[in-house]
Biopython code that builds the backbone (N, CA, C, O; Angstrom):
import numpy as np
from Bio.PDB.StructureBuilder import StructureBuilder

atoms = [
    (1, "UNK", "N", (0.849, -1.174, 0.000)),
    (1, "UNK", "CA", (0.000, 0.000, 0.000)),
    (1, "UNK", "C", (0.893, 1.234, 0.000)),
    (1, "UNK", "O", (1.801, 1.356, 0.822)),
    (2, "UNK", "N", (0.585, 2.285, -1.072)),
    (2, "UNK", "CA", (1.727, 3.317, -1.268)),
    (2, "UNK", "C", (0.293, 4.670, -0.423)),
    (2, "UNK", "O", (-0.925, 4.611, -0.596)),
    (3, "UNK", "N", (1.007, 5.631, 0.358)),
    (3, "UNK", "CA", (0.142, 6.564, 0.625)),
    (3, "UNK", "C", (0.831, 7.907, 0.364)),
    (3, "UNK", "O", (1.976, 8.041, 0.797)),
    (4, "UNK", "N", (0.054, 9.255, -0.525)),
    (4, "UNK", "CA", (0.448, 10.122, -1.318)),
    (4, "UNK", "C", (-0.362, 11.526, -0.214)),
    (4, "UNK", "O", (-1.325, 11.659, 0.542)),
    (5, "UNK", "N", (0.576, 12.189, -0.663)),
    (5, "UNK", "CA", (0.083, 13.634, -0.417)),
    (5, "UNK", "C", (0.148, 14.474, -1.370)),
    (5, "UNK", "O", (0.477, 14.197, -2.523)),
    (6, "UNK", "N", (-0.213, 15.744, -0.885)),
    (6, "UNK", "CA", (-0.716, 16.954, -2.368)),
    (6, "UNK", "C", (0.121, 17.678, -1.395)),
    (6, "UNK", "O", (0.549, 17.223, -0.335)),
    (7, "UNK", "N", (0.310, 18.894, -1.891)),
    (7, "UNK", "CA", (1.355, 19.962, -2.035)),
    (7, "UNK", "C", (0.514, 21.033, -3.375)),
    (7, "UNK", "O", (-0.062, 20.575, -4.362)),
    (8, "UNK", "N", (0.650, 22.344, -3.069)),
    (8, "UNK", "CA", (0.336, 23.185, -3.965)),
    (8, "UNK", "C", (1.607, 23.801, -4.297)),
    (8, "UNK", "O", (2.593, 23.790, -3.560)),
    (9, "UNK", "N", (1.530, 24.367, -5.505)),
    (9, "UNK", "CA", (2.791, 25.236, -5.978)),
    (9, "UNK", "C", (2.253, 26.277, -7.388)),
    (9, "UNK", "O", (1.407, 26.119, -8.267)),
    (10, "UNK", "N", (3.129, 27.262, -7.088)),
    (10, "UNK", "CA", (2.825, 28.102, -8.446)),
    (10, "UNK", "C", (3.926, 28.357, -9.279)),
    (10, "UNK", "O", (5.111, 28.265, -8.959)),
    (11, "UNK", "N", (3.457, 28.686, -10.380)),
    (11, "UNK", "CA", (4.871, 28.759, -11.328)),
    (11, "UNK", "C", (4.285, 29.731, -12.581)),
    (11, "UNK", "O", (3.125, 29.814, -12.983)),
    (12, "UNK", "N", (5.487, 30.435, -13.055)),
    (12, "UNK", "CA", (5.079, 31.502, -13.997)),
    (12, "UNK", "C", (6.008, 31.253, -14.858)),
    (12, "UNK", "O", (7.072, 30.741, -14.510)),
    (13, "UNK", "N", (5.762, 31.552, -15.998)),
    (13, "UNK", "CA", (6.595, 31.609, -16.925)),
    (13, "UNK", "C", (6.045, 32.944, -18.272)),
    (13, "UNK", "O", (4.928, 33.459, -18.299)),
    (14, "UNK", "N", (7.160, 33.230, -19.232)),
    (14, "UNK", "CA", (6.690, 34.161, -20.342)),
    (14, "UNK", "C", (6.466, 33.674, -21.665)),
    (14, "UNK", "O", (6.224, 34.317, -22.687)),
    (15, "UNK", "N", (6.584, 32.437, -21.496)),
    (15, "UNK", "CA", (6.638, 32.115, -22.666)),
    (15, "UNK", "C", (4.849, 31.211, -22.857)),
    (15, "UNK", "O", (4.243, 31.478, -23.896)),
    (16, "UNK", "N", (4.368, 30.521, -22.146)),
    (16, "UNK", "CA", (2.814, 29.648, -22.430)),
    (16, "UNK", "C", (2.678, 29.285, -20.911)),
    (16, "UNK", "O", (3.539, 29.317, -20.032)),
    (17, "UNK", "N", (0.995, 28.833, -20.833)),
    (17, "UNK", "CA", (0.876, 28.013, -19.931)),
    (17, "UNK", "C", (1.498, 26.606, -19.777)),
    (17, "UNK", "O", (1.845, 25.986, -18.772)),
    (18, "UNK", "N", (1.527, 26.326, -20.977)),
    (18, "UNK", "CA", (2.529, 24.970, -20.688)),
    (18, "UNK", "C", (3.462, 24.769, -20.257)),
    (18, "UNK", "O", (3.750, 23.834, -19.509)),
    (19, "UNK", "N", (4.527, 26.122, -20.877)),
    (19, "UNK", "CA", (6.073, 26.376, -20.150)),
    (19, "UNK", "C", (5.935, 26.173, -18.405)),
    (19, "UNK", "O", (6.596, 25.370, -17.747)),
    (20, "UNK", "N", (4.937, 27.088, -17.889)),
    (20, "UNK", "CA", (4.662, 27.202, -16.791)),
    (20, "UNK", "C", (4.370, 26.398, -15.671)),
    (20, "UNK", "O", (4.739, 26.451, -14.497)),
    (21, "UNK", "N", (3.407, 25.418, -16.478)),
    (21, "UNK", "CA", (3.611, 23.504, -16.196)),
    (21, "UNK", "C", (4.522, 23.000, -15.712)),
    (21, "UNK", "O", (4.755, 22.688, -14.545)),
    (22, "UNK", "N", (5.275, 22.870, -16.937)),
    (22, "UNK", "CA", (6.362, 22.177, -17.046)),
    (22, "UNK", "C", (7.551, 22.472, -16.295)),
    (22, "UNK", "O", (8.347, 21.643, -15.854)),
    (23, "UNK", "N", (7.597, 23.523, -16.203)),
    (23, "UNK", "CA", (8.817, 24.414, -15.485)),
    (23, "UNK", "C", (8.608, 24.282, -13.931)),
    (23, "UNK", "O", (9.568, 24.209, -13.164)),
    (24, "UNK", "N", (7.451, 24.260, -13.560)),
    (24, "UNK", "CA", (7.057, 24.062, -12.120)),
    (24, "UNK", "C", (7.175, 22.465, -11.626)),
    (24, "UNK", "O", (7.648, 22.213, -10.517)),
    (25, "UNK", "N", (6.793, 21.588, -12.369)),
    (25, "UNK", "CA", (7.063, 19.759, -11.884)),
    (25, "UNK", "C", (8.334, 19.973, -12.298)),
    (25, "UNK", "O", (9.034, 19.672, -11.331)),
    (26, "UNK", "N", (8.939, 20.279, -13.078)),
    (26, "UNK", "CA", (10.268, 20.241, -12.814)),
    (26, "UNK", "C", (11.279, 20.902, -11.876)),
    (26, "UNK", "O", (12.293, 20.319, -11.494)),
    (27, "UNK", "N", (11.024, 21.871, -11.604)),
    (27, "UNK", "CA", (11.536, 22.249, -9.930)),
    (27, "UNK", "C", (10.951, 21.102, -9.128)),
    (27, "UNK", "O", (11.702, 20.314, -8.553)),
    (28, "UNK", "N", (9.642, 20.986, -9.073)),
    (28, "UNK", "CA", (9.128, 20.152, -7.887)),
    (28, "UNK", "C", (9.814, 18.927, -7.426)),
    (28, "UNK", "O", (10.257, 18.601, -6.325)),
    (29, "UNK", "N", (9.774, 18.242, -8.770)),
    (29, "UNK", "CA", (10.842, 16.768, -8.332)),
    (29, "UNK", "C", (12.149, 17.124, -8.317)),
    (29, "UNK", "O", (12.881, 16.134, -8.287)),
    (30, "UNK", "N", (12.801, 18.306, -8.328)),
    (30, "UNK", "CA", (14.195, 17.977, -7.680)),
    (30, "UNK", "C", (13.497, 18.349, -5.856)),
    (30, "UNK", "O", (14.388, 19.168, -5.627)),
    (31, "UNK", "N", (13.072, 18.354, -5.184)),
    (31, "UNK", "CA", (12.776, 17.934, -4.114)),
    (31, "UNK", "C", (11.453, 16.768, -3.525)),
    (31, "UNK", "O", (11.522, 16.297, -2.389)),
    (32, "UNK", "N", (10.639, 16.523, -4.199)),
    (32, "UNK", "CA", (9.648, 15.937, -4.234)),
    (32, "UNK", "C", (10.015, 14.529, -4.949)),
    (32, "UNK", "O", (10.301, 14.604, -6.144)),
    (33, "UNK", "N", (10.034, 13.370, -4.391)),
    (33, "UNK", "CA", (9.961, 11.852, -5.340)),
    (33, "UNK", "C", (8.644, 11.700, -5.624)),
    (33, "UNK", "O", (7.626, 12.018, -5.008)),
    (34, "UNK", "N", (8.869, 11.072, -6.830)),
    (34, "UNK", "CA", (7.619, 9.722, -7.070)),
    (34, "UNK", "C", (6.502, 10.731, -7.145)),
    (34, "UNK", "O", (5.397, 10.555, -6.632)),
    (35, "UNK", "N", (6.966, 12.090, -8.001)),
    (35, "UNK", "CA", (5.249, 13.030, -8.731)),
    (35, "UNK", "C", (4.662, 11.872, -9.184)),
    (35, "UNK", "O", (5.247, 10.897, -9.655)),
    (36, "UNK", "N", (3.186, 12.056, -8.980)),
    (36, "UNK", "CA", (1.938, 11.207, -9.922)),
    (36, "UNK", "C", (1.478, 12.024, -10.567)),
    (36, "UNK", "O", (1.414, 11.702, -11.753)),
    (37, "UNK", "N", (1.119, 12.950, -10.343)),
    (37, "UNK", "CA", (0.102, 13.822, -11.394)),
    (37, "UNK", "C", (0.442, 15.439, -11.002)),
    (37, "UNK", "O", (1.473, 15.763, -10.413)),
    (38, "UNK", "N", (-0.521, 16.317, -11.398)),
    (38, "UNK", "CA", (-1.450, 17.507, -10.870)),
    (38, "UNK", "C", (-2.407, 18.150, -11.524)),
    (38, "UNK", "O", (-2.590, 18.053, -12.738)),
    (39, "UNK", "N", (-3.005, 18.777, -10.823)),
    (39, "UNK", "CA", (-3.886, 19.288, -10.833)),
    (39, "UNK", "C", (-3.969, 20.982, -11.039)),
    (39, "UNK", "O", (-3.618, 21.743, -10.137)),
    (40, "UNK", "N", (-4.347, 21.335, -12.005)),
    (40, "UNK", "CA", (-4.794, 22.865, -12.353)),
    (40, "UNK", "C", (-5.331, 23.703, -12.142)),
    (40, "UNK", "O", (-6.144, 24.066, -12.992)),
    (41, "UNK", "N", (-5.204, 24.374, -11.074)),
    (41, "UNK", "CA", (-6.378, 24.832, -10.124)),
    (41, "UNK", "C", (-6.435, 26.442, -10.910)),
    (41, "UNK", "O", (-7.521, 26.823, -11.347)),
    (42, "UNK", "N", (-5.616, 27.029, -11.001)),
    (42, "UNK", "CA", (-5.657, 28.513, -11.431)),
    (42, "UNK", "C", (-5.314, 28.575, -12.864)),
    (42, "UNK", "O", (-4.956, 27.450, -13.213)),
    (43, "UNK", "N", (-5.262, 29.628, -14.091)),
    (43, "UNK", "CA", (-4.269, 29.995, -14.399)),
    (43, "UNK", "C", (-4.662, 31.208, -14.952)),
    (43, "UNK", "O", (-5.803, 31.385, -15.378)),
    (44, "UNK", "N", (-3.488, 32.349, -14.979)),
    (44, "UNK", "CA", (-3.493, 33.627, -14.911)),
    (44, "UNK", "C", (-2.925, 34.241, -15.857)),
    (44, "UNK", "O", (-2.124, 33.454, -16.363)),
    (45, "UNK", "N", (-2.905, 35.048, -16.284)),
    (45, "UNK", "CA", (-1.827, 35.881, -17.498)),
    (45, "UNK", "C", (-1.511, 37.573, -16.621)),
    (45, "UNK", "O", (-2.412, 38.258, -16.136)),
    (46, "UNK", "N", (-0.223, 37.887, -16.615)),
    (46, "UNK", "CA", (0.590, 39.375, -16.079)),
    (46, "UNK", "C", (-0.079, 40.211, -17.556)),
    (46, "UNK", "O", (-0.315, 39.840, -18.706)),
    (47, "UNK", "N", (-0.206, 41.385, -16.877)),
    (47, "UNK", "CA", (-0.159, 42.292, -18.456)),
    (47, "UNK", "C", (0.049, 43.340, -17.971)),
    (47, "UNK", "O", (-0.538, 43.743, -16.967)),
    (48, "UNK", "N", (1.101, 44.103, -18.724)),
    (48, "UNK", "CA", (1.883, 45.435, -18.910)),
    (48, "UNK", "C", (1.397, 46.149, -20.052)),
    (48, "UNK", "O", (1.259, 45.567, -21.128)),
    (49, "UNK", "N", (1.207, 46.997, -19.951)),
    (49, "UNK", "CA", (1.159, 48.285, -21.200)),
    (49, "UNK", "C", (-0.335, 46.991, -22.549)),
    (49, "UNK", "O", (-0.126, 46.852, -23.754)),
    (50, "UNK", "N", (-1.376, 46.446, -21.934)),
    (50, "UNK", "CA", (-1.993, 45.632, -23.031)),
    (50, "UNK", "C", (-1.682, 44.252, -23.357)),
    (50, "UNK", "O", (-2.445, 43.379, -23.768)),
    (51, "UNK", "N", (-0.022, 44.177, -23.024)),
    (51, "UNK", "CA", (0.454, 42.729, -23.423)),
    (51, "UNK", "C", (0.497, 41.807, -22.579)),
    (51, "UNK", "O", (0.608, 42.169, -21.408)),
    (52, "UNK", "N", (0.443, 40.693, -22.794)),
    (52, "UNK", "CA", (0.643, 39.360, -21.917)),
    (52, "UNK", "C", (2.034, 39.370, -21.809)),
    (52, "UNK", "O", (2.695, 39.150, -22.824)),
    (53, "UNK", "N", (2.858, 39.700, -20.214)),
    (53, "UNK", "CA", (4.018, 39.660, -20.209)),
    (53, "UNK", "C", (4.268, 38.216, -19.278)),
    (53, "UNK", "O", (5.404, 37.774, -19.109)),
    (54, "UNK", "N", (3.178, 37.625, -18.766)),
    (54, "UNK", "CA", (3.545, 36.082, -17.890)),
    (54, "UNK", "C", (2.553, 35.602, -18.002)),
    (54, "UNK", "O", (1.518, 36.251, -18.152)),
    (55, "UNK", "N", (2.632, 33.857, -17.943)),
    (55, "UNK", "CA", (1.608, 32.862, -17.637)),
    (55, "UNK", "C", (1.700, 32.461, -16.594)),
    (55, "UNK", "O", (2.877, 32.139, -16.435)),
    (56, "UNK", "N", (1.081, 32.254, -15.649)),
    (56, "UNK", "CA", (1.231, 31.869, -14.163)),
    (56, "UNK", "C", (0.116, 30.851, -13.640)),
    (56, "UNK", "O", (-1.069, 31.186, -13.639)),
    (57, "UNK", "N", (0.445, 29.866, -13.291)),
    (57, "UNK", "CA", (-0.558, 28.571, -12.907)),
    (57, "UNK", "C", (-0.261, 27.998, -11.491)),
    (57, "UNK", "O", (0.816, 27.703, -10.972)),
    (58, "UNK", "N", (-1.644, 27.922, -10.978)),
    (58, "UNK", "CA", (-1.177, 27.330, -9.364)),
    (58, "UNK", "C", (-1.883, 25.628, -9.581)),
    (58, "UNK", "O", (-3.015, 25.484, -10.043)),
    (59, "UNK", "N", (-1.345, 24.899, -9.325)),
    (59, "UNK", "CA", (-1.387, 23.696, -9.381)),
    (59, "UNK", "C", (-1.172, 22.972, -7.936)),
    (59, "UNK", "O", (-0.384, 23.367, -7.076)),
    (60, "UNK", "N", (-2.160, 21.658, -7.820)),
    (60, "UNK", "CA", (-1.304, 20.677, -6.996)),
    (60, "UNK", "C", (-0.911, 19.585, -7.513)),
    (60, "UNK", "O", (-1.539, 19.053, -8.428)),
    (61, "UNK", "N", (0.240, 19.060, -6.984)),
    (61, "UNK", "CA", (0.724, 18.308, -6.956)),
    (61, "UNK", "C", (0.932, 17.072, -6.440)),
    (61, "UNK", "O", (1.983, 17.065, -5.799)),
    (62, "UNK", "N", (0.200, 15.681, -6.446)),
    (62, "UNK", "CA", (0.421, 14.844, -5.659)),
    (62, "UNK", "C", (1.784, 14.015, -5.896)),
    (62, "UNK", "O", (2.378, 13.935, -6.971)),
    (63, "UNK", "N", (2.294, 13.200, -4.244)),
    (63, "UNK", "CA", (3.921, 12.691, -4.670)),
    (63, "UNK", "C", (3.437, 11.150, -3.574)),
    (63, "UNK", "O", (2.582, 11.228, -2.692)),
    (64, "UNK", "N", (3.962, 10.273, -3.804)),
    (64, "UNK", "CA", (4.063, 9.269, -3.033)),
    (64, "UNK", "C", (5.194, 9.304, -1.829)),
    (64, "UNK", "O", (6.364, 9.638, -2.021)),
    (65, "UNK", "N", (4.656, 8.910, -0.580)),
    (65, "UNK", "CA", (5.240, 8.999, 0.278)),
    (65, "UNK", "C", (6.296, 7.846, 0.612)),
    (65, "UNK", "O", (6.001, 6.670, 0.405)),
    (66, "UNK", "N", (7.360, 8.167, 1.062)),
    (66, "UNK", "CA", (8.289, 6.831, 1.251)),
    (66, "UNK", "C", (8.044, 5.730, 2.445)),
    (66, "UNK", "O", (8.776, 4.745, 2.536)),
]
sb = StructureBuilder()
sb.init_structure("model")
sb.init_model(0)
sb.init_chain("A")
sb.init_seg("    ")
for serial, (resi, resn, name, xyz) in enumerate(atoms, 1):
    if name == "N":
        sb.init_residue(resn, " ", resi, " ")
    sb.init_atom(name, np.array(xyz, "f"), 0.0, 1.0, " ", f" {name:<3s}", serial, name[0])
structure = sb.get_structure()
């Protein structure tokens, strides 16, 4: 029997929401083992002067516990 917890995290990026994804589970597992998934709870766009200058997504994250 494996038992998991969630963890929230946010992550921004300028380039897509996906970057922003991606860029965030990847910080996550250099401290976090054994990501399973997450979950998409927010996502946001920065804007300066009209433009979309960030994508920003708050997500959780579930990880299996050791």
């Amino acid at each position: 029997m494996s038992v998991a917890k969630v963890t929230e995290i946010s992550s921004c990026s300028s380039k897509s929401f996906e970057d922003a994804i991606e860029s965030g589970i990847e910080r996550a597992s250099r401290t976090l083992d054994q990501i399973q998934g997450a979950w998409i709870n927010e996502m946001k766009v920065n804007v300066t002067d009209g433009k979309i200058t960030g994508y920003c997504v708050n997500m959780k994250v579930t990880f299996v516990l050791k």
